[in-house]
TIDRENZA-822638 format. One line per 5 residues: number of its first residue (from 1); their letters; for each residue y, x, z of N, C-alpha, C, O, CB. Coordinates in steps of 0.02 Angstrom, whole numbers, plus 32768, in hexadecimal, padded with zeros to 4 digits. Last residue first. Glycine has a CB too. Layout:
NUM = A = Y,X,Z,Y,X,Z,Y,X,Z,Y,X,Z,Y,X,Z | ...
% end
This chain:
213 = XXXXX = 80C2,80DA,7B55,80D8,80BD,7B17,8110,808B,7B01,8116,807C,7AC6,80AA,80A5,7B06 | 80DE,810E,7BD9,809F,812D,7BAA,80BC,8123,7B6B,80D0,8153,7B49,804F,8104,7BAD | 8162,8113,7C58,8140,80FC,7C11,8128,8121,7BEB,8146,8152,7BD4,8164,80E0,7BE7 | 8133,8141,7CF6,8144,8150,7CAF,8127,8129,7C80,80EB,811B,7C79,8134,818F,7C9C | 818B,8119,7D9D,816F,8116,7D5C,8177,8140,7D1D,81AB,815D,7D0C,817C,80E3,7D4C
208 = XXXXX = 818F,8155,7E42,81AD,815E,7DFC,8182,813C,7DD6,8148,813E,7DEB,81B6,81A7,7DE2 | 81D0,8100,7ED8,81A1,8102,7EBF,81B7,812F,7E5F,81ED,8121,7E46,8185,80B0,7ECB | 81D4,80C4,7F8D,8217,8100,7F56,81D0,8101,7F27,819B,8103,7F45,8242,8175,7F84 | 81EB,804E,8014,81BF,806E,7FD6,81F0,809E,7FA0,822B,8092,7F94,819B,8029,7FA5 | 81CE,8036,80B9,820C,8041,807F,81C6,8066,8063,8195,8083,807A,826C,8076,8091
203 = XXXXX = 818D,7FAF,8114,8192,7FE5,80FE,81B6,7FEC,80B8,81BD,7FC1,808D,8158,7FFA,8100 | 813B,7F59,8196,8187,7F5B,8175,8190,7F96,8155,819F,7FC0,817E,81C3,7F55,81A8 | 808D,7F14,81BD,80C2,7F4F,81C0,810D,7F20,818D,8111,7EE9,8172,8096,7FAC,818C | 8019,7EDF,8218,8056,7EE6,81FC,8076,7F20,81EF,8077,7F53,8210,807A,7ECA,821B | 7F4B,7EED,822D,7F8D,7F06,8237,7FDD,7EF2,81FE,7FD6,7EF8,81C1,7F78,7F54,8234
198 = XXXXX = 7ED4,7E85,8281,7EF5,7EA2,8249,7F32,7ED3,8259,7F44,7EDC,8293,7F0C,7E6A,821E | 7E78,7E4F,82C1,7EB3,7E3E,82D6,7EE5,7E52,8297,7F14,7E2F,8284,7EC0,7E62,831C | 7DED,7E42,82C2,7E1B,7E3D,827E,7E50,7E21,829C,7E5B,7DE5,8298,7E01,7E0F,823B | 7D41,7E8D,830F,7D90,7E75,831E,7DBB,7E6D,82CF,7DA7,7E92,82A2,7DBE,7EBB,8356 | 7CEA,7E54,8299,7D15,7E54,82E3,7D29,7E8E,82F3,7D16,7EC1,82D6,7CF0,7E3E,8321
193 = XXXXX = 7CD9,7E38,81EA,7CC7,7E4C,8230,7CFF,7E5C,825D,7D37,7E6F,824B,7C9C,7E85,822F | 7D11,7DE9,81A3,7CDF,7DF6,8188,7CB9,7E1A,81B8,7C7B,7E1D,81B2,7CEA,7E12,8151 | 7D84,7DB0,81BB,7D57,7D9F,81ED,7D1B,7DA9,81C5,7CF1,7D7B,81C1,7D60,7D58,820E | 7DF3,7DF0,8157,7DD9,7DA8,8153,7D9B,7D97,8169,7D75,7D77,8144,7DD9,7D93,8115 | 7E1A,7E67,8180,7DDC,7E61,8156,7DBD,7E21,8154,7D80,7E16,814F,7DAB,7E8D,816C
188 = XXXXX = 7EBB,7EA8,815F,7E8E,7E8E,818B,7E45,7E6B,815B,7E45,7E5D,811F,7EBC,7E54,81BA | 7F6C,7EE3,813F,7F1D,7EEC,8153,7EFB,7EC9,8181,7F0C,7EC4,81BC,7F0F,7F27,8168 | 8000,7EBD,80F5,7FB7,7EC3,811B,7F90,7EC8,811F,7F73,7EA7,80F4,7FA1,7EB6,812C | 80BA,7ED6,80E7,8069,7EEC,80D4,8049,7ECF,8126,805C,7ECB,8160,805B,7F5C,80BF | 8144,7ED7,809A,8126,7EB4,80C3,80CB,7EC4,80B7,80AA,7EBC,8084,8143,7E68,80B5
183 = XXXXX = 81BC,7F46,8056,817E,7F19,8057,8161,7F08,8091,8166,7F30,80BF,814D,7F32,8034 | 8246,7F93,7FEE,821C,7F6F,802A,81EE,7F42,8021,81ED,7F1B,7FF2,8240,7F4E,8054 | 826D,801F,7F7E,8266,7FDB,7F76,824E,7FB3,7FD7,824A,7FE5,7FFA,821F,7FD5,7F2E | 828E,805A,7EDF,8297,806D,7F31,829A,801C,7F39,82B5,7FF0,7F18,82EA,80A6,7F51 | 826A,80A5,7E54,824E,806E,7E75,8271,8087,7EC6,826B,80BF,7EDE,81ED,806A,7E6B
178 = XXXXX = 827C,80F5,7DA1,8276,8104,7DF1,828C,80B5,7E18,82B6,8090,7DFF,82B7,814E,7E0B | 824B,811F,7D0E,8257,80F3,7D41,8261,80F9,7D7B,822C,8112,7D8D,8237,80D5,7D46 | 8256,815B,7C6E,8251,8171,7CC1,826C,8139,7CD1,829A,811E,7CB2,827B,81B7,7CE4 | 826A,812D,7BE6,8217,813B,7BF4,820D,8160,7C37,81D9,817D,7C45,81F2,816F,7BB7 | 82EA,8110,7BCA,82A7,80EA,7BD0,8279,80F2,7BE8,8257,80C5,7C01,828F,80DE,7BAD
173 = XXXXX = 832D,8148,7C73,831A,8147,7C1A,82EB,810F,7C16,82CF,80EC,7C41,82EF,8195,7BF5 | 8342,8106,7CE0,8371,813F,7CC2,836F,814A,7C90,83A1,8158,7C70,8370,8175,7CD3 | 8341,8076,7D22,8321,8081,7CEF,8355,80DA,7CD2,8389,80D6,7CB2,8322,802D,7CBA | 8317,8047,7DBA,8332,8077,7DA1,8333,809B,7D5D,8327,80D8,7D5C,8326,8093,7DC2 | 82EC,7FDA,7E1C,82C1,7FE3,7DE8,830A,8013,7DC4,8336,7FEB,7DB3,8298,7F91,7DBE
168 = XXXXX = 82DA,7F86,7EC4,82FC,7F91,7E7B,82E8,7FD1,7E52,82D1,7FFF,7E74,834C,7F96,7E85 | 8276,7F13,7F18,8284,7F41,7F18,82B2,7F3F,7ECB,82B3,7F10,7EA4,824B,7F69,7F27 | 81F2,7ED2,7F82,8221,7EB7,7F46,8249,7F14,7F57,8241,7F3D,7F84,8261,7E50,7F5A | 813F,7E9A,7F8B,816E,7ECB,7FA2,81B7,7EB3,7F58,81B3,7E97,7F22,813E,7F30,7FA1 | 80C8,7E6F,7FF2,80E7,7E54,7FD9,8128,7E94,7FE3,813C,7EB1,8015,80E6,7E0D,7FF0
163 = XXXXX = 800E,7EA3,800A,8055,7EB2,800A,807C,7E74,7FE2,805F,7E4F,7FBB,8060,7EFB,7FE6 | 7F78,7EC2,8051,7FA4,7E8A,8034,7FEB,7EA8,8031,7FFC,7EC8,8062,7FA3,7E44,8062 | 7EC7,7ED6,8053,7F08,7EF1,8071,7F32,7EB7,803E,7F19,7E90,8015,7F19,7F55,8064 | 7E34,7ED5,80B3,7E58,7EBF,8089,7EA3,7ED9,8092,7EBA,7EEE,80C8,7E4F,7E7B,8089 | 7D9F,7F38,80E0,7DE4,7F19,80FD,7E09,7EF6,80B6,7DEE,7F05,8081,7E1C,7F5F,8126
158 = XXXXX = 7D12,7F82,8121,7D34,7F5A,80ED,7D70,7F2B,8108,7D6E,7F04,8138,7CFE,7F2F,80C9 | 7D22,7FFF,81AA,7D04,7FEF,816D,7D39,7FD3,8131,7D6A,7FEF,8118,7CCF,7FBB,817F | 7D44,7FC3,8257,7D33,800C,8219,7D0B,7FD7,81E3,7CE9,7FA4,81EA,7CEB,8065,823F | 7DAA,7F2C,827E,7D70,7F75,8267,7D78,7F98,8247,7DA3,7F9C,821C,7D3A,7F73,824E | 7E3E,7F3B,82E6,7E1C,7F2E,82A5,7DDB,7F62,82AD,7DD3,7F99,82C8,7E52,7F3F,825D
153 = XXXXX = 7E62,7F3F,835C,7E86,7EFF,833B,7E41,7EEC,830E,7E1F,7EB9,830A,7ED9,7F12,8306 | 7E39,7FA5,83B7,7E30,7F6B,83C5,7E3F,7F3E,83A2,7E30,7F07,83B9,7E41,7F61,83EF | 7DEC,8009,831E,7E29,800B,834A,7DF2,7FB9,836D,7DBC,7FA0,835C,7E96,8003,8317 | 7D8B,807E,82AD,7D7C,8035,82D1,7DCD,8045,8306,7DE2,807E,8312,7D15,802E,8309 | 7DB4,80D1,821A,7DB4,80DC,8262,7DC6,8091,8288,7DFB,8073,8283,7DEE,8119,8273
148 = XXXXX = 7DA2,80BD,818B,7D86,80EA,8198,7D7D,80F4,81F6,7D4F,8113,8210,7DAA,811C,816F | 7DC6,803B,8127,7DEA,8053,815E,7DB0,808A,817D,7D80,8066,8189,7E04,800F,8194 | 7DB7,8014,806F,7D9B,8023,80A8,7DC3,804E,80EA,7DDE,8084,80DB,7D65,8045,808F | 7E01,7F84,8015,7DEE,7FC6,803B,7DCF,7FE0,8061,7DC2,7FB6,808C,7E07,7FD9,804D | 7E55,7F20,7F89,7E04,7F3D,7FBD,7E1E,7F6A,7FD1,7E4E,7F84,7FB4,7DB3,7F59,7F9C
143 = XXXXX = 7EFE,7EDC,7F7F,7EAB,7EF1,7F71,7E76,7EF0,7FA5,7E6D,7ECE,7FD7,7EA6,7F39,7F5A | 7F71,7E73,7F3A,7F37,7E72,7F61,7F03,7EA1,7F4F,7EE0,7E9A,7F1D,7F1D,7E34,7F61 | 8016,7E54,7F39,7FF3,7E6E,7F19,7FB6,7E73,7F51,7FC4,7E77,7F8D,8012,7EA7,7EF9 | 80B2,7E2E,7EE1,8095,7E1B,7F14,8044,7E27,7EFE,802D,7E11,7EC9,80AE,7DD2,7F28 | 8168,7E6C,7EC6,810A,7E63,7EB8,80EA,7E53,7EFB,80FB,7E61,7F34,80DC,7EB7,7E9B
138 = XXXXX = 81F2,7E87,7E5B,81D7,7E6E,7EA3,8190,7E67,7E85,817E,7E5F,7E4B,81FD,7E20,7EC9 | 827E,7ECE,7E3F,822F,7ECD,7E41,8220,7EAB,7E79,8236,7EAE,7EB3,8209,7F13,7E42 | 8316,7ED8,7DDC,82FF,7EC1,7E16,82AE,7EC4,7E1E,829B,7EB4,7DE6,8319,7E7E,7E1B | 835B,7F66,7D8D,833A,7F2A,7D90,832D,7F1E,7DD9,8336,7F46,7E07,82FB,7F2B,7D67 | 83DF,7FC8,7D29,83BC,7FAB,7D6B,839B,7F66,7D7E,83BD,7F32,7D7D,83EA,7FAD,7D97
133 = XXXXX = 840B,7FDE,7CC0,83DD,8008,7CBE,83CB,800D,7D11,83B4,803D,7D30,83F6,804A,7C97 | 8490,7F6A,7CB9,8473,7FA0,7CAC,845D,7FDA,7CD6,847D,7FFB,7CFE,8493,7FB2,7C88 | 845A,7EEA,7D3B,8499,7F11,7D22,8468,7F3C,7CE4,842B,7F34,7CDF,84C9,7F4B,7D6B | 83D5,7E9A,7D4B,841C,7E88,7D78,8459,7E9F,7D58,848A,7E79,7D54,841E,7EAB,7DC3 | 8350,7E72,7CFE,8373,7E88,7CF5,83A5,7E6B,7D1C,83AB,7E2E,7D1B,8374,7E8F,7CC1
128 = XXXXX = 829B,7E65,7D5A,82D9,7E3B,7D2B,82FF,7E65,7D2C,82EF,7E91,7D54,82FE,7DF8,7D40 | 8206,7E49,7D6B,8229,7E76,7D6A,8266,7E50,7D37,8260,7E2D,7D04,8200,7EB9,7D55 | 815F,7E1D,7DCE,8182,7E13,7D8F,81E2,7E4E,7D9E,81EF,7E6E,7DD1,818D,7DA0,7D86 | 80CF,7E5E,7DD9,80F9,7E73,7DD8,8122,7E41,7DAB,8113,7E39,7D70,80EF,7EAE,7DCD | 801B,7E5A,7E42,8049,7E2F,7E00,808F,7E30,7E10,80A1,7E12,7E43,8038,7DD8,7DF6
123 = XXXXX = 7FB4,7EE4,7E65,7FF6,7EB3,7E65,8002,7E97,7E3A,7FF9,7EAF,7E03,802E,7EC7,7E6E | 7F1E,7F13,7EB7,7F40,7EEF,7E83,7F77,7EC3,7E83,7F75,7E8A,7E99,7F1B,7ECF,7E6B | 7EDE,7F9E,7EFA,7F05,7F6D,7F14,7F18,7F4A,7EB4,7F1C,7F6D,7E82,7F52,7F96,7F53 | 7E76,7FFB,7F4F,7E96,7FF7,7F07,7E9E,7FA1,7F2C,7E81,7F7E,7F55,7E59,800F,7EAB | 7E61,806E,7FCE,7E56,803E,7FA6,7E7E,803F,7F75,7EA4,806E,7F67,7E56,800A,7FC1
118 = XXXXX = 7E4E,80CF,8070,7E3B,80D2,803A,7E2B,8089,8007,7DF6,806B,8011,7E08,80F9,8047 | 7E99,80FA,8100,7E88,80AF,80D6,7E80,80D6,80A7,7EA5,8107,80A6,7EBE,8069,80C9 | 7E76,8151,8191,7E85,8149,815E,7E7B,8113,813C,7E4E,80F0,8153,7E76,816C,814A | 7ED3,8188,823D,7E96,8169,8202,7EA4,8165,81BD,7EDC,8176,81AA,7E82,811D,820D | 7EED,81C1,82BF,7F01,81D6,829B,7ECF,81C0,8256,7EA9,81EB,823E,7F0C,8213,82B4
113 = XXXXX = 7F0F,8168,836F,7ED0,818E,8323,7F13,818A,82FC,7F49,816D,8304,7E75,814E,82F3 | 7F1E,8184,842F,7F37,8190,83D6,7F0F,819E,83B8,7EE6,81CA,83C6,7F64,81C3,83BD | 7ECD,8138,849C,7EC2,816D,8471,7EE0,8162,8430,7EC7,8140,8403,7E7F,817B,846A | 7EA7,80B2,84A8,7ED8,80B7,84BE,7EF5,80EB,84B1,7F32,80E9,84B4,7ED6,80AC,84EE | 7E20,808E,8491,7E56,8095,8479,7E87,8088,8475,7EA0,8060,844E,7E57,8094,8462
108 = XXXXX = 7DC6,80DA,84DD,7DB5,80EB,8494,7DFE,80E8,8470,7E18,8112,844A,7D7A,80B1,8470 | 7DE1,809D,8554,7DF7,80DD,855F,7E09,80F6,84FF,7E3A,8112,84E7,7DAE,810E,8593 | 7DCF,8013,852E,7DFF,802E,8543,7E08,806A,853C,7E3A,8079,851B,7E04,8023,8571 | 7D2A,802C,851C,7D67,8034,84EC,7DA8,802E,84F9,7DC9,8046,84CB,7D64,800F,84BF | 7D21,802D,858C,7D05,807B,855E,7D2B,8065,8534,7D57,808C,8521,7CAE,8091,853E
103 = XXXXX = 7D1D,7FBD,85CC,7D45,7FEC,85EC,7D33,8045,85B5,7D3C,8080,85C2,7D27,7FEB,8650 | 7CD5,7F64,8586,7D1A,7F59,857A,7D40,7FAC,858D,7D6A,7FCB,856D,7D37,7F12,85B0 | 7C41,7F5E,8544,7C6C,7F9B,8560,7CAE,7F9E,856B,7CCA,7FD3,855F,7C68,7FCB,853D | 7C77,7EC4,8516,7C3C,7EF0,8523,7C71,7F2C,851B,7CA8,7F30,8500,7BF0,7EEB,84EB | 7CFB,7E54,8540,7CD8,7E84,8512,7C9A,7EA9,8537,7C93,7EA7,8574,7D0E,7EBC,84F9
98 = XXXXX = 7D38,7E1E,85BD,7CFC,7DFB,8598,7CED,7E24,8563,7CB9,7E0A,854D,7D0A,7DB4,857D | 7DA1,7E58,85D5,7D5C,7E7F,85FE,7D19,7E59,85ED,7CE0,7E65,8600,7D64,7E7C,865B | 7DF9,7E8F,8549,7DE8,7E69,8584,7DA3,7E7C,8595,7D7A,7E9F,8577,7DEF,7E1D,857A | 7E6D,7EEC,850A,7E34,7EF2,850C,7E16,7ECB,854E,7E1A,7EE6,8585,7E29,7F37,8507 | 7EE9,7EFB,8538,7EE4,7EBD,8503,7E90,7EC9,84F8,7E78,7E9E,84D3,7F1E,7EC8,84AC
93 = XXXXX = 7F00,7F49,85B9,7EF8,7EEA,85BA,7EE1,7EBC,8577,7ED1,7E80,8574,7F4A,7EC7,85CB | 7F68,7F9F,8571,7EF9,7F9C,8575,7EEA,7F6C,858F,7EB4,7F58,8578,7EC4,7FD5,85A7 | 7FBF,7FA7,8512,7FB8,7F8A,851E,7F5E,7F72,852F,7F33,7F50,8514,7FE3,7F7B,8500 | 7FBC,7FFD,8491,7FE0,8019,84C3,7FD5,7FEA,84F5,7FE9,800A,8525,8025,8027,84B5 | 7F5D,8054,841A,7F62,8020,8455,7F8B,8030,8490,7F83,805E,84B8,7F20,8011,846F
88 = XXXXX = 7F9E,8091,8395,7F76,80AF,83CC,7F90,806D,83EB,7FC6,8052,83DE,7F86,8104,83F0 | 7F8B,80F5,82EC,7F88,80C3,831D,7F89,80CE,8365,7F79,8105,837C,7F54,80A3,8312 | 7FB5,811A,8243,7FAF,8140,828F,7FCD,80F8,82BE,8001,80D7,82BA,7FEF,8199,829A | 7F76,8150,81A4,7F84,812E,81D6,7F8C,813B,8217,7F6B,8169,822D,7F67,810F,81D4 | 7F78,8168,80FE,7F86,81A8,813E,7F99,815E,817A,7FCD,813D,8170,7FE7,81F9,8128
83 = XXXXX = 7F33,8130,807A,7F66,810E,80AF,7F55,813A,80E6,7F1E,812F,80FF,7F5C,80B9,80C4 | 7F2C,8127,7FC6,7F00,8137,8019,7F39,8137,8039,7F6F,813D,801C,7ECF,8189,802D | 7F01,80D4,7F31,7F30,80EB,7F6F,7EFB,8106,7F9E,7EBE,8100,7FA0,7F60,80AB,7F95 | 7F1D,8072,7E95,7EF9,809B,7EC8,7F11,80CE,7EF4,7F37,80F7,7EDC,7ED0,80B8,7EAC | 7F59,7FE6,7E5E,7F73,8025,7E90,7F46,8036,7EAF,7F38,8019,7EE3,7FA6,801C,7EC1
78 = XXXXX = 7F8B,7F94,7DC6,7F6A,7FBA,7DE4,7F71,7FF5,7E18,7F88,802C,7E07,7F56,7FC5,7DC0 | 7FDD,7F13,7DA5,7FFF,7F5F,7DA8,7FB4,7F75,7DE6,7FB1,7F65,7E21,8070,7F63,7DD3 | 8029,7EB2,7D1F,7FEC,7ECC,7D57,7FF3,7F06,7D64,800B,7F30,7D3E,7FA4,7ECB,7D43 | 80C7,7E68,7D0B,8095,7EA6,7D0D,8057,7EA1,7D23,8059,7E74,7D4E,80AB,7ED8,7D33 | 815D,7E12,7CB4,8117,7E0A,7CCF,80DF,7E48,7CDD,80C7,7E59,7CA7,80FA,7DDF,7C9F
73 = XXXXX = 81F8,7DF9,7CA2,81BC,7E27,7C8B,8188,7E2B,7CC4,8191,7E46,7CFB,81D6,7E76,7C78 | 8284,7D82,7C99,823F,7DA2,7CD2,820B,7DB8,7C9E,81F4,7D91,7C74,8212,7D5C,7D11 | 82BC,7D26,7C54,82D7,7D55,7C62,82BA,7D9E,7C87,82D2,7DD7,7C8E,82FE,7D37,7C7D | 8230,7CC0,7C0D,8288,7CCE,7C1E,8298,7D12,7C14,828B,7D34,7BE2,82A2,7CC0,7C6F | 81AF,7D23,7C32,81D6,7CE0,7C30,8211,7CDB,7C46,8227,7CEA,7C7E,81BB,7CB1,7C4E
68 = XXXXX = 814D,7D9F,7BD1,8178,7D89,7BE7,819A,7D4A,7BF9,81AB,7D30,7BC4,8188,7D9E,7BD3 | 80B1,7DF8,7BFA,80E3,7DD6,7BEA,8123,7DD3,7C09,8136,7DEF,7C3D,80D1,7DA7,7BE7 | 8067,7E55,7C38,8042,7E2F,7C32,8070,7DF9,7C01,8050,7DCF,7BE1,8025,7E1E,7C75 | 8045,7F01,7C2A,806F,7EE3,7C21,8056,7EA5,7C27,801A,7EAB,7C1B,808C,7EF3,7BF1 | 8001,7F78,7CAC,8000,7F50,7C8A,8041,7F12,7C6B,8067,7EF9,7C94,7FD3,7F41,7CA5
63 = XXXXX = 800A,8004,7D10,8022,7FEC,7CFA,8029,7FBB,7CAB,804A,7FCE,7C7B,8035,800E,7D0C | 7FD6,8069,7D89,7FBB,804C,7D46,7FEB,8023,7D25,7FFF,805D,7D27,7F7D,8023,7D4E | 800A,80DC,7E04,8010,8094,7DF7,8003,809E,7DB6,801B,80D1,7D9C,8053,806B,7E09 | 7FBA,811B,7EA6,7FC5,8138,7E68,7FD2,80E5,7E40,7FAF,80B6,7E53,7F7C,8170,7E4B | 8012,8123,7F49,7FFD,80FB,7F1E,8000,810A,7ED6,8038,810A,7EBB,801A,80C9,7F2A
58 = XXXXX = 7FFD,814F,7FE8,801F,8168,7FBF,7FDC,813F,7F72,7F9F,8140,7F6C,802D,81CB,7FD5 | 8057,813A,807B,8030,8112,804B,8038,8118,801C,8069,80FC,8003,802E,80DD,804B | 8065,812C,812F,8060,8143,80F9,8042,815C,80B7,801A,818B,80B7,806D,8152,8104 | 8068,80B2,81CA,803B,80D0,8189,8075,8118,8155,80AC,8126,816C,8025,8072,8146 | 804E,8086,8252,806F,80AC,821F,8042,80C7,81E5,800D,80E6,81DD,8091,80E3,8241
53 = XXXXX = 8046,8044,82F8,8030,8052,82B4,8060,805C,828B,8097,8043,8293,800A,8025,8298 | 801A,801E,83A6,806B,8035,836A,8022,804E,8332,7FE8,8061,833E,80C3,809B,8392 | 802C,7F81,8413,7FFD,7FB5,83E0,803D,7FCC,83BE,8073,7FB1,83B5,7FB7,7F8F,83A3 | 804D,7F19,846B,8024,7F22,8471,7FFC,7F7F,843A,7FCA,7FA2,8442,8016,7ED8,846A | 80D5,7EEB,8426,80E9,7F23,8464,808C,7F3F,846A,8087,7F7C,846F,8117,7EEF,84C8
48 = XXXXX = 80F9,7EF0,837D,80CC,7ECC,83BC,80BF,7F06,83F7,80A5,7F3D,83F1,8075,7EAC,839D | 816C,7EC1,8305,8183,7EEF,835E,8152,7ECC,837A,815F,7E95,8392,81DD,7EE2,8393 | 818F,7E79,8289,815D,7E8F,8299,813B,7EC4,82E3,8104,7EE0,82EB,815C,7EA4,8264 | 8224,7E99,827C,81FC,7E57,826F,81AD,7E4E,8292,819B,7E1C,82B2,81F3,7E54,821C | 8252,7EFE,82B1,8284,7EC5,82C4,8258,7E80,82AA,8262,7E46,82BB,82D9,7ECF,8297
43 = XXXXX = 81D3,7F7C,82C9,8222,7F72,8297,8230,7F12,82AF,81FC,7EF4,82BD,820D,7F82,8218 | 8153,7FC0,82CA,8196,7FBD,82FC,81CF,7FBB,82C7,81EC,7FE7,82A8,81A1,8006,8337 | 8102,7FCC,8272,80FF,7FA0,828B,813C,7F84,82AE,8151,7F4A,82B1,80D2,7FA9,82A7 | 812F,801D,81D3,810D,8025,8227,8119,7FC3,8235,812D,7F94,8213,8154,8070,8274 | 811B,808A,8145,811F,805B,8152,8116,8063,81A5,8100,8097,81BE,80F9,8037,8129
38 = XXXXX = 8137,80DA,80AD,8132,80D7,80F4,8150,80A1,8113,8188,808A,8108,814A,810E,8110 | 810C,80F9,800C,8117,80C7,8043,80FB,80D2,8086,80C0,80D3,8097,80FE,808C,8030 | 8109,8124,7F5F,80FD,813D,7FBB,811F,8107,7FDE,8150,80EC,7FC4,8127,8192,7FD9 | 80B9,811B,7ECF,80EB,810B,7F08,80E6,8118,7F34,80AA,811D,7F42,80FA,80DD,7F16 | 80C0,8141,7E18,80AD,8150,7E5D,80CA,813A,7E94,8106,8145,7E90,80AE,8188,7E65
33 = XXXXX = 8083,8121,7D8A,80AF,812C,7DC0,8097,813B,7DF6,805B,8141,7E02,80D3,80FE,7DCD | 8089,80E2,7CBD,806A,80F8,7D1B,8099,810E,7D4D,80D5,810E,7D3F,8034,813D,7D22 | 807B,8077,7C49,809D,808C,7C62,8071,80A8,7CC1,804E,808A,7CEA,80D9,8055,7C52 | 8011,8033,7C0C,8062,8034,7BD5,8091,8071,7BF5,80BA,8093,7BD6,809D,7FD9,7BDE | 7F6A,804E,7BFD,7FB4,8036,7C42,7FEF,8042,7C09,7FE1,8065,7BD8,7FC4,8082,7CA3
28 = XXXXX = 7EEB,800C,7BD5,7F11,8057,7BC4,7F55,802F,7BD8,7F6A,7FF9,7BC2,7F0A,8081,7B61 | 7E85,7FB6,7BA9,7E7D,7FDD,7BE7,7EAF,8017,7BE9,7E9C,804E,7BFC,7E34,7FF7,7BEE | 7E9D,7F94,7B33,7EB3,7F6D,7B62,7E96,7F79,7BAC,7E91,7F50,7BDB,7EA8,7F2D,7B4A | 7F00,8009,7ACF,7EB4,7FF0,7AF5,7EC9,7FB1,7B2C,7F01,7FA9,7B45,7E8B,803E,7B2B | 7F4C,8089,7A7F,7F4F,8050,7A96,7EFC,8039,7AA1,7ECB,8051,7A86,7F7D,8025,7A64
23 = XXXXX = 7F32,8133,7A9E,7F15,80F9,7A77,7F23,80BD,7AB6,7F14,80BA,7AF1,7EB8,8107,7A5C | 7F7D,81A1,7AD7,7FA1,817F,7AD1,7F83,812F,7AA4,7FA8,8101,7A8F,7FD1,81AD,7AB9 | 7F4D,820F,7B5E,7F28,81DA,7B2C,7F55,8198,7B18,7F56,8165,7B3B,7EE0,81BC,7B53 | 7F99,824E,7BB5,7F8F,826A,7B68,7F6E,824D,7B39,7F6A,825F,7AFE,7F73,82A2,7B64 | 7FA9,8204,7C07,7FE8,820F,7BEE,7FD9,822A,7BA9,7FF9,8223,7B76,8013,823D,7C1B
18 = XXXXX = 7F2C,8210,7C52,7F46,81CF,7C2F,7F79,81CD,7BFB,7F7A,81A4,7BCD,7F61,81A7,7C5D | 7F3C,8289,7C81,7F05,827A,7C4F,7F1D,822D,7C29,7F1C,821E,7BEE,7EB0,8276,7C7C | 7F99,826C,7CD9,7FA6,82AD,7C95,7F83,8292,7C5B,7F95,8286,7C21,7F7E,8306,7CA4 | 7F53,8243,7D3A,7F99,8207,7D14,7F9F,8242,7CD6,7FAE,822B,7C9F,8003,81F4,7D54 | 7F06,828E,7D64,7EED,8241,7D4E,7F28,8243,7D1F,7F23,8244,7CE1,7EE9,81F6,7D8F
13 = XXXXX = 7F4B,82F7,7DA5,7F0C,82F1,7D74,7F10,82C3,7D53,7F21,82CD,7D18,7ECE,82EB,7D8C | 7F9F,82AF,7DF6,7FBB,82E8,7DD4,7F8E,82D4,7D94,7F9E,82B2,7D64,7FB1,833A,7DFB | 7F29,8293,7E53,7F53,823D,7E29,7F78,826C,7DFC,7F77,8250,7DC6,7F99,81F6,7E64 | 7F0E,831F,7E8C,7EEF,82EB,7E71,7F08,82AC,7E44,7EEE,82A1,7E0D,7ED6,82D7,7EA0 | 7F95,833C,7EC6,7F80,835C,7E9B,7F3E,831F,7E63,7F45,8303,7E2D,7F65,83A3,7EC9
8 = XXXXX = 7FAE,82C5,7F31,7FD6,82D9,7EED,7FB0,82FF,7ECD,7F9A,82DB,7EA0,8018,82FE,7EF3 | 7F3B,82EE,7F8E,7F40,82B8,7F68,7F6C,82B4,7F26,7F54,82A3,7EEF,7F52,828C,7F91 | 7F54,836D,7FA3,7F09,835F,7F86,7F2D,831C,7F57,7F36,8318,7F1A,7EBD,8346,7FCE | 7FC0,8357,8006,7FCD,8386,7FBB,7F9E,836E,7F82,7FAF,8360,7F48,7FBB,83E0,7FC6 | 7F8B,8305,805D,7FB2,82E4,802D,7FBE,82F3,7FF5,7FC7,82D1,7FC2,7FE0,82DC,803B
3 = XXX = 7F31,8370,80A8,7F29,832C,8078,7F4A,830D,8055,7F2E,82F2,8025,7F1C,8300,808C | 7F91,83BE,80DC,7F6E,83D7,8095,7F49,8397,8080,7F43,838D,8044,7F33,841C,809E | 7FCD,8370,813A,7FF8,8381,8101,7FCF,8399,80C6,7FDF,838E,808B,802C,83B6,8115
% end
């Protein structure tokens, strides 16, 4: 729990400092935020009896305009994050006896962790109008990261992550937003090293914005 505080307090910092630099730039967001997302494995799409995972995922957001077509507003939306994770093998058969040390890592893991993701992620957002001062969002979005604790699926280290998420967009003023939303996410390190089984998840997102300008 005191990590998470750390973490708000910190993106607290950042996004202030942004807030008070109001020079247009084309490194300077229109608009920032924040999102949380919890997410697991065990849900009706994604249920692998072999392993449980969960995340929670807390995301400082940038926010670029890129255009418009039609009816749809266009974004980049910058997300640097860290991800509170929790795994565990439930299924020690999935570690075969053709591995080296098979029987040490069984034991290694089959043991609940408690890990972390550290990355920045990039979305392309488009966004339409349904009723007043409610939108539709949807994004589909890719970054870097690093995973801090080796499992049987995935390595320690460099990982990729992926989301596809849709959701509605709460406009109360202009310049407050609020986001509740679902997504489809993954991790895995495109066999940059072994094991890259990766991980799924199904997860609800609640997020605020502010317009800078």
């Amino acid at each position: 729990m005191k990590n998470k505080i750390v973490v708000f307090i910190v993106l607290l910092i950042v996004f202030k400092g942004f807030s008070q630099d109001r020079k247009k730039s084309f490194l300077t967001p229109y608009k920032i935020g924040f999102l949380y997302n919890n997410g697991s494995n065990e849900n009706f799409i994604f249920d692998d009896p072999d392993y449980t995972y969960s995340t929670q995922t807390y995301k400082g957001q940038l926010f670029y305009q890129l255009g418009s077509w039609k009816k749809i507003d266009f974004e980049l939306v910058v997300q640097p994050q860290i991800q509170f994770l929790r795994h565990q093998l439930l299924n020690e058969w999935y570690v075969t006896p053709d591995q080296e040390n098979y029987q040490d890592k069984i034991v290694e893991f089959t043991k609940p962790k408690s890990m972390h993701l550290y990355g920045i992620e990039f979305g392309f957002s488009g966004i339409t109008k349904i009723i007043q001062n409610i939108y539709f969002q949807g994004s589909l979005s890719l970054g870097f990261s690093v995973i801090d604790t080796r499992t049987e699926r995935l390595a320690q280290g460099f990982t990729f992550i992926e989301n596809l998420s849709f959701g509605f967009l709460y406009k109360t003023t202009p310049k407050h937003h609020f986001y509740i939303g679902t997504n489809f996410g993954h991790v895995s390190n495109l066999d940059f090293q072994k094991p890259n089984d990766g991980y799924n998840i199904l997860g609800l997102e609640i997020g605020y914005q502010y317009v800078i300008n």
